[in-house]
N, C-alpha and C positions, 0 to 999 in steps of 0.2 A: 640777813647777811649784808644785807644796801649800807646799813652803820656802817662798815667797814672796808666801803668804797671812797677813796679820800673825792672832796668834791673837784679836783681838774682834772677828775674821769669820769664824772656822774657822764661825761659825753658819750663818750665809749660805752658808760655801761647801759645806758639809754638808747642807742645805734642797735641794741641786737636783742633777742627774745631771752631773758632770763629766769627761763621758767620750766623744770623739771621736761626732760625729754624722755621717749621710749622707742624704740626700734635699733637704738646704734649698737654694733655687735661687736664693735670694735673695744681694745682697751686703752687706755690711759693710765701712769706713772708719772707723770709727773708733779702732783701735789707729793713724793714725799721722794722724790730725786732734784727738782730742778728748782730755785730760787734764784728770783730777777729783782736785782734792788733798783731802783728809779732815784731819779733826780731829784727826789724830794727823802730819798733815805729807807721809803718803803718797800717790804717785803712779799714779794709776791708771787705762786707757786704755777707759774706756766711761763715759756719762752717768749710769752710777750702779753703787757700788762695790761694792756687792750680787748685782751681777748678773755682773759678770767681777773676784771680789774679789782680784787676784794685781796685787802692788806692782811696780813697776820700780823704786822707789828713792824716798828721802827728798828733800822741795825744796831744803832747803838743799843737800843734794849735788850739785845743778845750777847752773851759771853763769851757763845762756842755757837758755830754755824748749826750744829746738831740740835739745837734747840730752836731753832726755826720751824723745821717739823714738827716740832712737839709741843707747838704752841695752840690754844684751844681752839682756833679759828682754821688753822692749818688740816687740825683731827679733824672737825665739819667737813670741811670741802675732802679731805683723804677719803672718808665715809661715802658721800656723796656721789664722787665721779670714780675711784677705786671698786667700792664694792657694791654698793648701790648702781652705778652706770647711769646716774640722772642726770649727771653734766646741769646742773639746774642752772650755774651763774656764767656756761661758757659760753664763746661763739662760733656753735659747733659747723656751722656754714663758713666758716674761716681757716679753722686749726687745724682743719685733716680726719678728724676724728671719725666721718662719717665714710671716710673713703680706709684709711689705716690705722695703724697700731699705732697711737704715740704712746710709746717704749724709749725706754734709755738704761742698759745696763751702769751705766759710770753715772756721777752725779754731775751736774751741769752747773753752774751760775754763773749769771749774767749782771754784769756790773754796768749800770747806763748811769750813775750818781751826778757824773755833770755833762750838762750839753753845751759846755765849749767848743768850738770848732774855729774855722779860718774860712769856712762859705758860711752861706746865706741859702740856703734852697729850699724855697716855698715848700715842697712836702712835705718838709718838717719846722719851718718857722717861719714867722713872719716880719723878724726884724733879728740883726748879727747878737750874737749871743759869743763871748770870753769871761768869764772871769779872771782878774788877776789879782783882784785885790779886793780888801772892803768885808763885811760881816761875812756875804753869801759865801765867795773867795773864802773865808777861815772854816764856817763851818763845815761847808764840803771837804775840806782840805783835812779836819778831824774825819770825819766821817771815812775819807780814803786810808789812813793810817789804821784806824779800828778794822777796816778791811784787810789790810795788809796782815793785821796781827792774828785776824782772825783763821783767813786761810796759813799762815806760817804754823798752824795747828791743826789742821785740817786735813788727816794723813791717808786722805782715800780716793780711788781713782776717780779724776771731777777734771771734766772739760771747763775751764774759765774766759770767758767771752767779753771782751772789751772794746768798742762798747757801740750799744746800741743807737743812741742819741746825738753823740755829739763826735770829737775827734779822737783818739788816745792821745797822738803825738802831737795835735794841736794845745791841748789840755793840761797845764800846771800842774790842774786838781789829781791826775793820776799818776805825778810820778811817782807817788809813793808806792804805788802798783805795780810800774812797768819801767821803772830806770834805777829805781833802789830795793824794789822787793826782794827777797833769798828765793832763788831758784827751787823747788819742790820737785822731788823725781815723780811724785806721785802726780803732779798738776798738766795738764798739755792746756794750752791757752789758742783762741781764735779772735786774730786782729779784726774787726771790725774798722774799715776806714775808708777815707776818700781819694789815699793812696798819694798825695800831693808831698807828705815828708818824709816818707821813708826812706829815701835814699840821705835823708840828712841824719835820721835820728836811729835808726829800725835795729844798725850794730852798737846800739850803745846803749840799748835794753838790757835788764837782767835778765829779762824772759827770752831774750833773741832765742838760744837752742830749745826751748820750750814750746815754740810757736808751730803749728801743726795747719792751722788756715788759716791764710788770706779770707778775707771776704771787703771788695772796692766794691765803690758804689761810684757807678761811671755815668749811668742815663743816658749815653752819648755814643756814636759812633760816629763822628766827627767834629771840628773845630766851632763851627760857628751855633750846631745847637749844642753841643758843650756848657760854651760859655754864656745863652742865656740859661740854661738849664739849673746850671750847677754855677750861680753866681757869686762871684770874687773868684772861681779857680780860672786857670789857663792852659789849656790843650797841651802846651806845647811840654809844661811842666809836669802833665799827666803820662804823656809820654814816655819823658825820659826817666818817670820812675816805676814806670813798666817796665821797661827796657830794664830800669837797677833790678828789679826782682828778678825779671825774667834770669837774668843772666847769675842772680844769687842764688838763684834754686837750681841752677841747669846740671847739678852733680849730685841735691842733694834727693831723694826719693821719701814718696809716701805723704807729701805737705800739699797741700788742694790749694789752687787759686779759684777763687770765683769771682768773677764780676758780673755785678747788679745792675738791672736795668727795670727801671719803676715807671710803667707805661702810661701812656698820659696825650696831653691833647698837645703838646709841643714836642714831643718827641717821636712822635711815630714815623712823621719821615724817615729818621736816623735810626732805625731799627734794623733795616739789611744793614748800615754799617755798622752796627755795634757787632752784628751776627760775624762781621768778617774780621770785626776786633777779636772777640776771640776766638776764631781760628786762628789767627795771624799769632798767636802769644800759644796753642794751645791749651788754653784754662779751660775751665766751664763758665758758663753763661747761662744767669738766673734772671728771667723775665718775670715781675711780678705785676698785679695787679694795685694801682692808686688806690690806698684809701683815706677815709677822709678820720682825718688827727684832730682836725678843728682849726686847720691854721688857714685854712681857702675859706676867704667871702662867698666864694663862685663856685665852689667843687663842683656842681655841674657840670659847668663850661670847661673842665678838665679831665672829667669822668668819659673818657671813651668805651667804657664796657658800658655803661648807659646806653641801649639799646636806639632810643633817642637821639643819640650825639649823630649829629652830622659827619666826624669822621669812623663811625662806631663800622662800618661796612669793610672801610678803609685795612680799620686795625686788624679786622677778621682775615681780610685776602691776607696782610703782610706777617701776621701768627704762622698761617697755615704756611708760608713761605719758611721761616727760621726753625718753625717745628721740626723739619726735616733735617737738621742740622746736627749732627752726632753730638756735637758738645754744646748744645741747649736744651737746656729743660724750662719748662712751661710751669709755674704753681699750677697747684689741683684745680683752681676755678677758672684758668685760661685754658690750660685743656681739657675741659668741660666745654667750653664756649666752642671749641674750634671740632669737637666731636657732633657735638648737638648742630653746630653749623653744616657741619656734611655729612650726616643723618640725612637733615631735610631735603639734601640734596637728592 
């Protein structure tokens, strides 16, 4: 199955043990509910491509999204983690699997094709990334419309998730997606963003009444580690398109905001204020653990769950602090960290 690992993930797929498991009791659906296309076009059957990095195949070599599942690398892995329970190519110390169900009634896909944005932030790259123009600019840009055409046929209940990598509304490459696509009753869609254009671009979607969740990625709960955090954005702009949603959603019911906070060795101060960030907005607030993408020289020197890490003690006291916080939740492996922490105690 390694063949069909493209090589700017042999990292990821090298990072984690890929190798038949036995004891997990738990199940998994997602090899023949959820497909995540990347920025390179490829197709791949779990909510993040990191985590089960093995392609079934390029989008344009699909017709209809239903053949995605039915392609001969898709049936392997279905076999495998479905009815076998061998999870051989996942990372089962990641995805949840070993603690719950990844279940999904509705069908999911996740569109990350281009990683455009308007920041810079070392988690995810290591130097400003737009297209606007130019081959890559065209190809992706086919590559979105073939999407667009694909889901305008796709007539079954499927959360659409835009997008994982890069910006939506910073991004040319999706308007064909998110500013001209035909609305689908059947579709509800989850903005993935940094939340800096919404208030310029968000009512002039076609999907606006489709949109079901926010998900911002803030890192911040104040101005000055913000802005080195999340470099080229500006606090003050973040803000005020808080504020625009806040006050866009204040009538409408059932549409989730969540803001993202990817814990780390610059940001741990700002962590009670992010905590107060969302209360102040009442959203939820998602604290996740750093991992490493391949774009840090030093991940180390950034990894605070690193046992190691000099402010690794730090990050423990100020978890157990936000943990208590009605509308934060903890990924599986920080609340592990903060259990097993006061266990020992």
């Amino acid at each position: 199955m390694q063949e069909h690992v493209p090589y700017y993930l042999q990292h990821q797929y090298n990072l984690y043990d890929r190798t038949k498991k036995s004891g997990i009791r738990f199940s998994c659906n997602y090899p023949e509910k959820v497909l995540s296309i990347d920025n390179q076009g490829n197709c791949f059957l779990c909510i993040c491509d990191g985590w089960l990095p093995v392609s079934v195949g390029h989008i344009m070599s699909f017709n209809t999204i239903e053949e995605v599942w039915q392609s001969p690398v898709a049936k392997s892995l279905q076999k495998d983690i479905i009815i076998d329970k061998s999870f051989t190519h996942c990372s089962v110390d990641y995805c949840g699997i070993k603690d719950y169900n990844c279940t999904s009634d509705s069908y999911f896909i996740s569109i990350n094709i281009d990683e455009s944005c308007n920041l810079q932030c070392p988690t995810c790259r290591d130097h400003f990334m737009n297209f606007t123009s130019g081959k890559i600019y065209e190809n992706k840009l086919v590559w979105a419309k073939h999407i667009e055409k694909l889901l305008s046929n796709f007539n079954h209940k499927t959360i659409i998730a835009v997008s994982g990598n890069g910006d939506p509304f910073a991004s040319l490459i999706y308007r064909p997606i998110i500013m001209q696509g035909k609305s689908n009753i059947w579709h509800s869609y989850k903005i993935t963003t940094n939340g800096l254009l919404m208030k310029k671009l968000l009512r002039k979607t076609s999907i606006y009444s489709n949109i079901i969740e926010y998900s911002i990625s803030v890192d911040a709960g104040d101005a000055d580690t913000y802005e080195k955090i999340r470099l080229r954005g500006k606090w003050n702009v973040l803000i005020e398109n808080l504020d625009f949603l806040h006050n866009d959603l204040k009538d409408k019911k059932n549409i989730k905001v969540n803001l993202n906070f990817c814990l780390q060795s610059g940001n741990i101060e700002s962590l009670i204020n992010f905590a107060d960030l969302v209360d102040h907005y009442n959203w939820q607030g998602t604290i996740q653990p750093l991992e490493d993408w391949g774009t840090y020289k030093d991940f180390k020197q950034h990894d605070i769950l690193n046992t190691e890490h000099e402010l690794h003690n730090k990050m423990l006291e100020q978890l157990k602090v936000v943990s208590l916080r009605k509308n934060i939740w903890l990924k599986t492996r920080l609340g592990k960290l903060i259990k097993n922490s006061t266990d020992k105690k």
